[in-house]
C-alpha positions as CSV (number, residue, x, y, z in Angstrom):
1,X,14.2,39.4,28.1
2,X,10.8,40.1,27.0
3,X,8.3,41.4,28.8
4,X,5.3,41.6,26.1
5,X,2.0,40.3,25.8
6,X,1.6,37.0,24.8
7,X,0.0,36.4,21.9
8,X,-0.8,32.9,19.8
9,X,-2.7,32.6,16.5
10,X,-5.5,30.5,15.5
11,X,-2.9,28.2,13.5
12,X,-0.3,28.1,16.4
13,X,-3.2,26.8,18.4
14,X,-5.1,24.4,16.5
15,X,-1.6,22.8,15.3
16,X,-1.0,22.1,19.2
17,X,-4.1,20.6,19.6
18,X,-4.1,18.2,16.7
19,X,-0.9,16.6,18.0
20,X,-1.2,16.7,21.6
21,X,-4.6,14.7,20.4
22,X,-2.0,12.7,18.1
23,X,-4.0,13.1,15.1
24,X,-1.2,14.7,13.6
25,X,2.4,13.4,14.3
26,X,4.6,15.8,16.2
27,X,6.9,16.2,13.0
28,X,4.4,16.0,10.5
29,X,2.7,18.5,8.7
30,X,-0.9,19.2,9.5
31,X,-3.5,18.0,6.6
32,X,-5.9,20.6,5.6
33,X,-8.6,18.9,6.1
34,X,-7.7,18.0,9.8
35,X,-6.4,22.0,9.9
36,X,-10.5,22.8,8.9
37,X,-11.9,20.8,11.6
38,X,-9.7,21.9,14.3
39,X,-10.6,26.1,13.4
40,X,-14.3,24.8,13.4
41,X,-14.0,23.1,17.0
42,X,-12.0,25.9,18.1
43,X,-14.7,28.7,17.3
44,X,-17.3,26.2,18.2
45,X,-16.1,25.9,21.9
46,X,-15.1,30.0,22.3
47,X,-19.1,30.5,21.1
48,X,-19.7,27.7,24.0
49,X,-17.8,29.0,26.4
50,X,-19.1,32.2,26.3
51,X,-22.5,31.0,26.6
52,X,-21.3,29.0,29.7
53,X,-20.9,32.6,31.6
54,X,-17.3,32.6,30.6
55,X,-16.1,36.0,29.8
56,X,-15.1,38.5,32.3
57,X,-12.5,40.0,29.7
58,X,-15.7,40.8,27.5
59,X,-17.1,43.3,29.5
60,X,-17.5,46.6,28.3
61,X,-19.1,50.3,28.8
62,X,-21.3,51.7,26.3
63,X,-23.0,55.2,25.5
64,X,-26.6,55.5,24.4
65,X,-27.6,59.2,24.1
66,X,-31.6,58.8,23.9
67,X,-34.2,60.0,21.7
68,X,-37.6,61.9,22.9
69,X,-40.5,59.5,23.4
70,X,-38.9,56.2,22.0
71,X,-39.3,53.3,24.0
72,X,-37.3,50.7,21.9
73,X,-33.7,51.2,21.0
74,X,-31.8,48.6,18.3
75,X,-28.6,47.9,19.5
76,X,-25.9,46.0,17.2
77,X,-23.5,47.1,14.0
78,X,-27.3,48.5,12.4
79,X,-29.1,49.9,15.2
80,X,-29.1,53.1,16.7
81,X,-26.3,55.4,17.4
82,X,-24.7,53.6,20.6
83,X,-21.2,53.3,21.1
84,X,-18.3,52.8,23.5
85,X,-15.3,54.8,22.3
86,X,-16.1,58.5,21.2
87,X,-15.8,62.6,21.6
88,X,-17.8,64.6,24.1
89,X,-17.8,68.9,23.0
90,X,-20.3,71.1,22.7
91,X,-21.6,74.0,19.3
92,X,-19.3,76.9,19.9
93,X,-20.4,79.1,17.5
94,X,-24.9,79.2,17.0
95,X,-25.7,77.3,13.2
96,X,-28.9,78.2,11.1
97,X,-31.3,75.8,9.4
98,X,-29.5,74.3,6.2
99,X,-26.0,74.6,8.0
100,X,-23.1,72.3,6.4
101,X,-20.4,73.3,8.6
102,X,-20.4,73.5,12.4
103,X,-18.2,75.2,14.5
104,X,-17.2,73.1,18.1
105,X,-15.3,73.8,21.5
106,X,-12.6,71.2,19.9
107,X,-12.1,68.8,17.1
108,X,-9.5,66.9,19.2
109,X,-10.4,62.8,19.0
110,X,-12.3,63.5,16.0
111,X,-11.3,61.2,12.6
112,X,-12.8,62.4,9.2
113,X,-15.8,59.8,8.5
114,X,-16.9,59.6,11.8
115,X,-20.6,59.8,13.0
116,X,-21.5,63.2,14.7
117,X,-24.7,63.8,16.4
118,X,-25.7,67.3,17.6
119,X,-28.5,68.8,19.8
120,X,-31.0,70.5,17.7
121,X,-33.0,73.6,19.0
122,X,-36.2,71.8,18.6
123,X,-34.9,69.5,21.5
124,X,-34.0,66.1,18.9
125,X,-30.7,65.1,17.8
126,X,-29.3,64.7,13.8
127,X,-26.7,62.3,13.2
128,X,-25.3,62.7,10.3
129,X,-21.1,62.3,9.4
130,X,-18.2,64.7,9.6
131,X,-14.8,65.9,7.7
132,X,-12.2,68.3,10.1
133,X,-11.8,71.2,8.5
134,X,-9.8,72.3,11.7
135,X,-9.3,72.7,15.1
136,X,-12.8,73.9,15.6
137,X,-14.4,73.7,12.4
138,X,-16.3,70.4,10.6
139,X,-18.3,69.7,7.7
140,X,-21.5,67.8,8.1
141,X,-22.6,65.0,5.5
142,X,-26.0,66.5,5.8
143,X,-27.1,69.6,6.3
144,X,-28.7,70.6,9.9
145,X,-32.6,70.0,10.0
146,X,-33.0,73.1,12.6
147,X,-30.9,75.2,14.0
148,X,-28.2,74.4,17.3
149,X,-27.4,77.3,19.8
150,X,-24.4,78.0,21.3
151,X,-23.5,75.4,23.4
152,X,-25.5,72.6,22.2
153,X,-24.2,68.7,22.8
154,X,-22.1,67.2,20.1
155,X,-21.3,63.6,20.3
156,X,-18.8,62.2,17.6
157,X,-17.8,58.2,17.7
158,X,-16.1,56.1,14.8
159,X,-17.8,52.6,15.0
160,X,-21.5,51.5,16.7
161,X,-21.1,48.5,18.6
162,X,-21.4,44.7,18.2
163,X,-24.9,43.5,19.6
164,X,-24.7,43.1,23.5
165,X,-24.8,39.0,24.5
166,X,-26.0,40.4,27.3
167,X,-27.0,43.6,29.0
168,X,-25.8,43.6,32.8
169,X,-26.5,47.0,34.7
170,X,-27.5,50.2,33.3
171,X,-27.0,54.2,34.5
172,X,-29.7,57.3,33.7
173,X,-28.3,60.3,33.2
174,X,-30.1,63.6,32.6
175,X,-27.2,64.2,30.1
176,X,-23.5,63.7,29.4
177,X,-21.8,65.6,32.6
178,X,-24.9,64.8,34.9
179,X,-24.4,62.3,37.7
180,X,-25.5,58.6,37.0
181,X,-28.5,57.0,38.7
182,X,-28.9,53.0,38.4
183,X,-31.9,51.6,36.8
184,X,-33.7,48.8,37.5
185,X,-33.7,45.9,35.0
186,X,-36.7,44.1,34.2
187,X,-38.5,40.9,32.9
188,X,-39.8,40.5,29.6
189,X,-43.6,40.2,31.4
190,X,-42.7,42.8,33.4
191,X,-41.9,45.3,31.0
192,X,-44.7,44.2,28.9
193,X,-47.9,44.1,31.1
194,X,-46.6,48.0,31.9
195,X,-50.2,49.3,31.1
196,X,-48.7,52.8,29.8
197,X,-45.5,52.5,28.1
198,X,-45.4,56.3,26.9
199,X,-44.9,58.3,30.2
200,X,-42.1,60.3,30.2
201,X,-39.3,61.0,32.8
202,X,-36.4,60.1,34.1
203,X,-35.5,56.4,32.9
204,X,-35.3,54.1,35.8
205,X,-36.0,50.5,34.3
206,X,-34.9,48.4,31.6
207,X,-35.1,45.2,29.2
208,X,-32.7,43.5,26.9
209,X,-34.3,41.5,24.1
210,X,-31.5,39.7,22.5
211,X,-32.1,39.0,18.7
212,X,-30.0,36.8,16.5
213,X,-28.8,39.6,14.6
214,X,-29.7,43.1,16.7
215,X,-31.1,43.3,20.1
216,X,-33.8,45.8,21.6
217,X,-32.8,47.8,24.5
218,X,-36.6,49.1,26.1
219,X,-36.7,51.4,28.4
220,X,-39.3,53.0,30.6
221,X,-39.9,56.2,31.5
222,X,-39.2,57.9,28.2
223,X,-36.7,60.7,27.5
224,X,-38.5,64.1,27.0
225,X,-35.2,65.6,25.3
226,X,-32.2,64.5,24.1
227,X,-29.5,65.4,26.4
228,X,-30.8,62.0,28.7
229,X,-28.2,59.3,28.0
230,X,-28.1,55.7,29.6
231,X,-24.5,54.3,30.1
232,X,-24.7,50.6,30.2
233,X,-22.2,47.4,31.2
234,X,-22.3,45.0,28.2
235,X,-20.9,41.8,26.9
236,X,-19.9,41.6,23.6
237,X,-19.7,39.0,21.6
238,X,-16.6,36.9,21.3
239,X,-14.6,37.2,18.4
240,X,-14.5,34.6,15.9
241,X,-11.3,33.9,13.8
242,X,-11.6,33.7,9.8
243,X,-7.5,33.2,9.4
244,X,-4.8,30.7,10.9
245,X,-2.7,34.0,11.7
246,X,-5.6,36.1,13.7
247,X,-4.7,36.1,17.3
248,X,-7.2,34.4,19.5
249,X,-8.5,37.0,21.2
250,X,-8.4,36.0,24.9
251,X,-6.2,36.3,27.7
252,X,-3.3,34.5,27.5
253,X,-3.8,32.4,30.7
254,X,-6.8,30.8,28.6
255,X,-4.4,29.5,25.6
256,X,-4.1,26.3,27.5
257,X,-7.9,25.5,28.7
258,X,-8.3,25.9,25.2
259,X,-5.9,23.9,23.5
260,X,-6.8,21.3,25.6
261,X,-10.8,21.7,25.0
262,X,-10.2,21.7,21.4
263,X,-7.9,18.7,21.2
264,X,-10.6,16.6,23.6
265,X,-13.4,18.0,21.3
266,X,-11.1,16.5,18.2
267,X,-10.1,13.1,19.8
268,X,-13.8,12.4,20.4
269,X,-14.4,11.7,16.5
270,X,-10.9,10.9,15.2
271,X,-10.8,7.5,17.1
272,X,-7.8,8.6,19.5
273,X,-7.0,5.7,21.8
274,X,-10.1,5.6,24.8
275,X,-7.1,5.8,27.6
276,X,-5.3,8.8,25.8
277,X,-9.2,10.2,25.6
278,X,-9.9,10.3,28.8
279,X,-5.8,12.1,30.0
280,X,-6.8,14.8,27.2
281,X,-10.5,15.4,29.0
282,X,-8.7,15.3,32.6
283,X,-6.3,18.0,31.1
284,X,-8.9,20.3,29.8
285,X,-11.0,20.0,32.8
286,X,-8.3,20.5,35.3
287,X,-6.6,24.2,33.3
288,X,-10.2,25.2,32.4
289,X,-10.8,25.0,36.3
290,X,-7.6,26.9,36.9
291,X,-8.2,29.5,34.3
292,X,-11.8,29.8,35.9
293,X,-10.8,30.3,39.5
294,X,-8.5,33.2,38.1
295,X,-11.4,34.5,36.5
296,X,-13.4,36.0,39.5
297,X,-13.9,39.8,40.0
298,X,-12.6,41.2,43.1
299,X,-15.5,42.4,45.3
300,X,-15.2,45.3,47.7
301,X,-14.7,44.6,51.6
302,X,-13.2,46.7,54.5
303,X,-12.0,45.8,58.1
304,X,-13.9,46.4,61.0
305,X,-12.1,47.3,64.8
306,X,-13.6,44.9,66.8
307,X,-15.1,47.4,70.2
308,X,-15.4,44.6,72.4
């Protein structure tokens, strides 16, 4: 017995679809044509869904280690240096001006290619990318603009991430280790008729301008160094598929909603009977409802003694 996760492909999908919308025969094989359509209704409704609020599995922490005096921040696969997964140390050993190498508390979670930004003596950051050379020891892509002193911040992450499709909470920090304080998120005319958008401080409000290809985290007050980091909830996009054997990247008690949605989409323009139209449109309603009622996040509560 198997106790695994379960996983289905794009292909395994969209086959089920076309013949439980008996556009294809059970027995038969699937036309390519008919095989086209059903991966464009299938990315077509994830894309839908998601904008319908549907995508608790999609939410995710991200880092943003903040620059001093910029408001604006370009979040996506080109902005800035923002990321989820990455390495915390700190300079072990003080680097000049014109440095190549730099020697850390740890290389430990590091990959050779990765980004690597370190705390500069003149209070900014340099990003720039890293080989191990051991344990302790990397080469930088670029040499250091100023100098770092002992115990400066390093932060080292493999990939930026994809551009939020929405921005839900975000944290201040004074820097990496300090404790989190919640900000306040704004209005688009709220952040904009600030009349002085340059004061510096610790951050306490934000707004997320989503673009169609990179959207602009603002925030307000402005870092004065760059230890201040905002830690923010996220959800990213959902995850198209380009191939019949990609796994649909979804819980697995969504297979069905979906299968369902993407047969009713089909039926509707492949002339399916009107009385086997409207069972396929019950059965996507009713397991999208199921799968939605399973997809509420547990809130906190506690029980009371009554002192009566």
């Amino acid at each position: 017995m198997s106790t695994g996760i379960y996983l289905k492909t794009a292909g395994d999908l969209v086959r089920e679809a076309l013949r439980d919308a008996t556009i294809t025969g059970a027995e038969m094989p699937v036309e390519n044509v008919d095989f086209a359509r059903g991966t464009t209704a299938l990315n077509d409704l994830l894309a839908h869904w998601q904008a319908q609020g549907i995508h608790l599995w999609s939410h995710t922490e991200a880092v943003l280690p903040l620059n001093p005096s910029q408001a604006s921040y370009d979040i996506g696969l080109s902005g800035t240096h923002c990321f989820t997964n990455y390495v915390f140390t700190t300079v072990r050993t003080a680097a000049i001006l014109g440095a190549t190498t730099l020697e850390v508390t740890s290389t430990t979670g590091m990959t050779n290619g990765d980004f690597i930004g370190v705390e500069l003596s003149n209070g900014t950051r340099q990003w720039t990318t890293l080989t191990i050379v051991d344990s302790d020891t990397v080469t930088l892509g670029a040499a250091l603009t100023a100098s770092s002193t002992a115990g400066a911040e390093v932060y080292t992450y493999t990939a930026k991430i994809d551009q939020p499709v929405r921005v839900l909470d975000a944290r201040y920090a004074y820097n990496q280790t300090d404790y989190e304080i919640p900000m306040r998120q704004q209005s688009r005319k709220e952040y904009y008729d600030q009349p002085n958008k340059t004061v510096q401080g610790a951050s306490n409000l934000w707004y997320y301008d989503r673009q169609l290809t990179t959207g602009k985290l603002l925030i307000w007050p402005l870092a004065n160094i760059c230890k201040n980091v905002i830690r923010f909830t996220f959800i990213r996009p959902q995850y198209v598929t380009e191939d019949q054997i990609e796994d649909i990247l979804i819980p697995s008690e969504w297979y069905l909603p979906l299968k369902w949605a993407v047969a009713a989409d089909l039926a509707v323009g492949n002339g399916v009977d009107l009385q086997r139209q409207q069972l396929i449109e019950q059965k996507a309603a009713l397991s999208l409802q199921n799968a939605l009622d399973n997809d509420v996040e547990v809130e906190a509560w506690s029980i009371q003694p009554d002192n009566r």
